[in-house]
N, C-alpha and C positions, 0 to 999 in steps of 0.2 A: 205423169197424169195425161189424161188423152181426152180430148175435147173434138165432139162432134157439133160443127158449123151447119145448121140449118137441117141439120139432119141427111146432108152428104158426106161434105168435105171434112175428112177426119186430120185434127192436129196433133202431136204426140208433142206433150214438154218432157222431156227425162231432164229432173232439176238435180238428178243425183249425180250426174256424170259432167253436165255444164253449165258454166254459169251465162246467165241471160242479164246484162246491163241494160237498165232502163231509168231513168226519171218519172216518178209519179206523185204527181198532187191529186189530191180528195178536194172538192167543193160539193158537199151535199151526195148529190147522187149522181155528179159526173167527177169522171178520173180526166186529166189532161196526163198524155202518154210520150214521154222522146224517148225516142229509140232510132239507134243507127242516123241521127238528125236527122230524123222526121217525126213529128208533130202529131199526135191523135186526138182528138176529140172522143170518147167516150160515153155515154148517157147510160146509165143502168135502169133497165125498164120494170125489171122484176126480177128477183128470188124466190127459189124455191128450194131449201136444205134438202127437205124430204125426196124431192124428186132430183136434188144435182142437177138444176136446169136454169139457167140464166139468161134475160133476154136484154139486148142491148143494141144501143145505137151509137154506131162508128163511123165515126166523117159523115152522119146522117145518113146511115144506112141500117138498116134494123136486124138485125141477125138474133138466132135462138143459138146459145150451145148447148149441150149435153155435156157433164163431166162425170168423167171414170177415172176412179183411184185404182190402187195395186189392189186391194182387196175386189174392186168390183170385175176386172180384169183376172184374176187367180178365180173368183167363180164360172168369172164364162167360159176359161178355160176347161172348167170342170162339167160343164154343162148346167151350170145354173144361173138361171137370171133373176133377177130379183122383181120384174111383174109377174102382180098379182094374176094378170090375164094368160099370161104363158106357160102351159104345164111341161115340165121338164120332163124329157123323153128320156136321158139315160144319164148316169153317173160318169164320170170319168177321174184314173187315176188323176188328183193334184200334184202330185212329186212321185220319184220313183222308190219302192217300196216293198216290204216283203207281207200278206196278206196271213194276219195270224187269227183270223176267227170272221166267220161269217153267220151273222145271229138272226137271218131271215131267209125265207126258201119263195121258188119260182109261186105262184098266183095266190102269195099271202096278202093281206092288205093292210098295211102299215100306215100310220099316223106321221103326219110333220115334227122332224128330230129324233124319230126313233132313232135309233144306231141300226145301222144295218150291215156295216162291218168294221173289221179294225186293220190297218196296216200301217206297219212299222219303217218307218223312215228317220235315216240320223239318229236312230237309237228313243227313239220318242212316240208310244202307243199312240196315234191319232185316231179316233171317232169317226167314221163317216156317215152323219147322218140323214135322214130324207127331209128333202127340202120340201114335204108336200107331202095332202093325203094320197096315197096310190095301192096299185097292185103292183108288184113285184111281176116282167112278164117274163125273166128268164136273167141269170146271173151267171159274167163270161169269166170269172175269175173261179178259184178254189184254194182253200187256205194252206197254207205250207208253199205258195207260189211265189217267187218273185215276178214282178211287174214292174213297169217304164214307165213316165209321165206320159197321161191324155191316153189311155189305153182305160176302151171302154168297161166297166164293172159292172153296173148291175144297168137294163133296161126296164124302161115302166112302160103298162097298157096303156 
């Protein structure tokens, strides 16, 4: 999981590979935190599921984070992000792949989750579809190709 501090300072936990010893007690809506024998103070200021945005005060200090799981990370890989405000400029290969169908053409205008191609990875037809309404402005791939992870596919106007 990857936690942006204040909107600079980016933290990485990978809880898959190590493990992180810590003592925590809950009272309400502070955590008291030992770790490495040192002591934190905690205050939870707010939640937000929808937005993965937490704000908190630590040793009396107020910080916001941002958290990204594997899934929001394997989008922005791809070139998607999930504001509403943000029009996603272009696709990108998520895994390395062999392209068996391309089911939209350059300055068509496609609807949010159309498909708009298919490539085959691990033996397993995956959907690629548009995260958004768009034009199609030009598509880098052609079917019967193999392709690499992050190797751009299709570009919107």
């Amino acid at each position: 999981m990857k936690a942006i501090l204040n909107g600079q300072e980016e933290v990485i936990f990978d809880l898959s590979e190590k493990k992180i010893q810590f003592d925590l007690l809950q009272e309400g809506k502070f955590l008291f935190i030992i770790h490495n024998k040192q002591s934190f103070t905690c205050e939870i200021l707010s939640v937000s599921h929808e937005e993965k945005k937490v704000g908190l005060r630590l040793n009396g200090k107020e910080i916001h984070v941002q958290l990204e799981d594997e899934l929001d990370l394997l989008l922005k890989t791809m070139g998607i992000t999930s504001g509403q405000s943000t029009k996603v400029k272009q696709i990108k290969s998520p895994m390395p792949g062999l392209v068996l169908s391309i089911n939209c053409s350059e300055g068509q205008q496609v609807q949010k989750d159309d498909v708009l191609l298919i490539l085959e990875a691990m033996k397993m037809e995956n959907a690629i579809k548009s995260p958004q309404d768009a034009v199609i402005k030009s598509i880098h791939v052609k079917a019967g190709t193999a392709i690499e992870k992050g190797v751009v596919m299709i570009t919107f106007e």
